[in-house]
VEXDREN-173802 format. One record per residue (C-alpha): residue number from 1; chain; y, x negated, z. Coordinates in steps of 0.02 Angstrom, whole numbers. Example, Ala and Ser with C-alpha at 12.3 -4.5 7.8 and 13.67 -1.06 7.14 Angstrom:
BEGIN
1, A, -225, -615, 390
2, A, -53, -684, 357
END
This chain:
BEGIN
1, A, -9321, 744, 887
2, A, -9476, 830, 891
3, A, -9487, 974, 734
4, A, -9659, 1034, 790
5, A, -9675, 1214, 782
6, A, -9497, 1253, 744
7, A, -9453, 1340, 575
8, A, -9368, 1271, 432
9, A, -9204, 1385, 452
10, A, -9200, 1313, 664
11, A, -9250, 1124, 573
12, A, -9083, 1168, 459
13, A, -8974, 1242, 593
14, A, -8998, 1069, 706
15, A, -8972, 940, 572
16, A, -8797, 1046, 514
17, A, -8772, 1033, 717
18, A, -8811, 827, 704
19, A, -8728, 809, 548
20, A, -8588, 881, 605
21, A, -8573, 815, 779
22, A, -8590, 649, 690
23, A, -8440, 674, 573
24, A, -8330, 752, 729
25, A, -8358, 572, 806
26, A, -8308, 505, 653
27, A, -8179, 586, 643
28, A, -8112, 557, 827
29, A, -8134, 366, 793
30, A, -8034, 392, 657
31, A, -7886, 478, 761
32, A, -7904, 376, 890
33, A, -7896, 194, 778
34, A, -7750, 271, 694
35, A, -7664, 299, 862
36, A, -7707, 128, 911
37, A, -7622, 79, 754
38, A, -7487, 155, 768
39, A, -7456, 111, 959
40, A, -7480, -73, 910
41, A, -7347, -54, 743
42, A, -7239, 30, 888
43, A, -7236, -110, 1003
44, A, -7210, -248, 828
45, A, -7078, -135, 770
46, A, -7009, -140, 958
47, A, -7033, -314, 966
48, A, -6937, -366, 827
49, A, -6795, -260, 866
50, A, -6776, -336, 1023
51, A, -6791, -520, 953
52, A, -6662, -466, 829
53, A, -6563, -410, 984
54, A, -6589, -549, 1071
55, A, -6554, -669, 914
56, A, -6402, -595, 891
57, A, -6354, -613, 1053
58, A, -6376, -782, 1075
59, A, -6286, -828, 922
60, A, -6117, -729, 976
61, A, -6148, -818, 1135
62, A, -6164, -1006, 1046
63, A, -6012, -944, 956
64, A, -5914, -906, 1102
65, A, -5985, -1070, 1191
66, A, -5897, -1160, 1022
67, A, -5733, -1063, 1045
68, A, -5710, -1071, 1220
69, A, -5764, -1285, 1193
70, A, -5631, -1287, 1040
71, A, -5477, -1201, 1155
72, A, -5525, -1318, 1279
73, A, -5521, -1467, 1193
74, A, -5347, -1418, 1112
75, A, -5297, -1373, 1291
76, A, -5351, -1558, 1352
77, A, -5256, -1645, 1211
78, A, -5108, -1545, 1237
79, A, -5085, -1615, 1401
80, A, -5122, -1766, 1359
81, A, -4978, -1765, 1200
82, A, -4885, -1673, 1337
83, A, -4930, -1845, 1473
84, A, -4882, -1942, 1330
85, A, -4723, -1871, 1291
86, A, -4661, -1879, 1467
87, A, -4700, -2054, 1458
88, A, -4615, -2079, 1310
89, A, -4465, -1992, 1373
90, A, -4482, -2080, 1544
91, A, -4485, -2253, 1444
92, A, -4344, -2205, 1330
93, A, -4240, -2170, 1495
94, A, -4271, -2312, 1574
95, A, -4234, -2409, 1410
96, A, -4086, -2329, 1395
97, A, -4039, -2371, 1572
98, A, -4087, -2558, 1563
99, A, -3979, -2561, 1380
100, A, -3856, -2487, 1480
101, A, -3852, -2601, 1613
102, A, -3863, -2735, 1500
103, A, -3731, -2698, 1392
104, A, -3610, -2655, 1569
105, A, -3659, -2834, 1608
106, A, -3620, -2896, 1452
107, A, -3434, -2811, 1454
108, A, -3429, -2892, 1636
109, A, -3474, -3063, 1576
110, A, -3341, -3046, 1430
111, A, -3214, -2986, 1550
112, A, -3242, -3126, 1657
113, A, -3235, -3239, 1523
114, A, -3069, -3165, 1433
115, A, -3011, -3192, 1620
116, A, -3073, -3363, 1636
117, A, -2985, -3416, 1468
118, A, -2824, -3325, 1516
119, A, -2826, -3403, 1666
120, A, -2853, -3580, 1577
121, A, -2725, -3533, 1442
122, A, -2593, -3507, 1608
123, A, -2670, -3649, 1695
124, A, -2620, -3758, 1526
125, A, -2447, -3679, 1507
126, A, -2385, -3723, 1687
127, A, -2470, -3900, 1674
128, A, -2351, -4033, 1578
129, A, -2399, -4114, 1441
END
């Protein structure tokens, strides 16, 4: 900048105006790198909120998952205990119908033979001796 000719108070008056067009840049940097800091902790605090969001929902949802896996797999051995039992029972009753069948044979095979001896027991009565 050329201060040929000009007088000291004009020399004065134009460094105050550089000076202080100098410090309003400053100044604007400033406000604007603050701004950009406090955009960017915006979007971190954002960010981490959201994680913690989404953290939390995938935990209730891997707890559910375990729930819904646990009634299931008490649902799937109660049918099977229930399968099981209806064997059992089915077993028992046909057991119990082949005991009973046995033992009706039995009683038929002692009848038969309580006949067969009173019918040797007359057979040796009428015979002589």
């Amino acid at each position: 900048m050329a201060t040929r000719g000009l007088s000291a108070d004009e020399i004065k008056r134009r460094a105050q105006a550089a000076f202080d067009k100098a410090d309003a840049r400053k100044q604007e940097a400033s406000r604007a790198m603050e701004a950009e800091r406090a955009a960017r902790d915006a979007v971190l605090q954002k960010t981490e909120r959201l994680r913690a969001l989404r953290l939390a929902k995938e935990a209730a949802e891997a707890e559910t998952a375990a729930i819904i896996a646990a009634e299931q797999a008490q649902a799937k051995a109660e049918i099977v205990e229930a399968k099981a039992a209806a064997k059992a029972a089915k077993t028992k009753t046909a057991t119990d119908k082949a005991a009973k069948s046995a033992e009706r044979a039995a009683r038929s095979d002692a009848k038969a033979a309580d006949k067969a001896l009173k019918s040797a027991a007359k057979s040796a009565k009428h015979e002589p001796a």
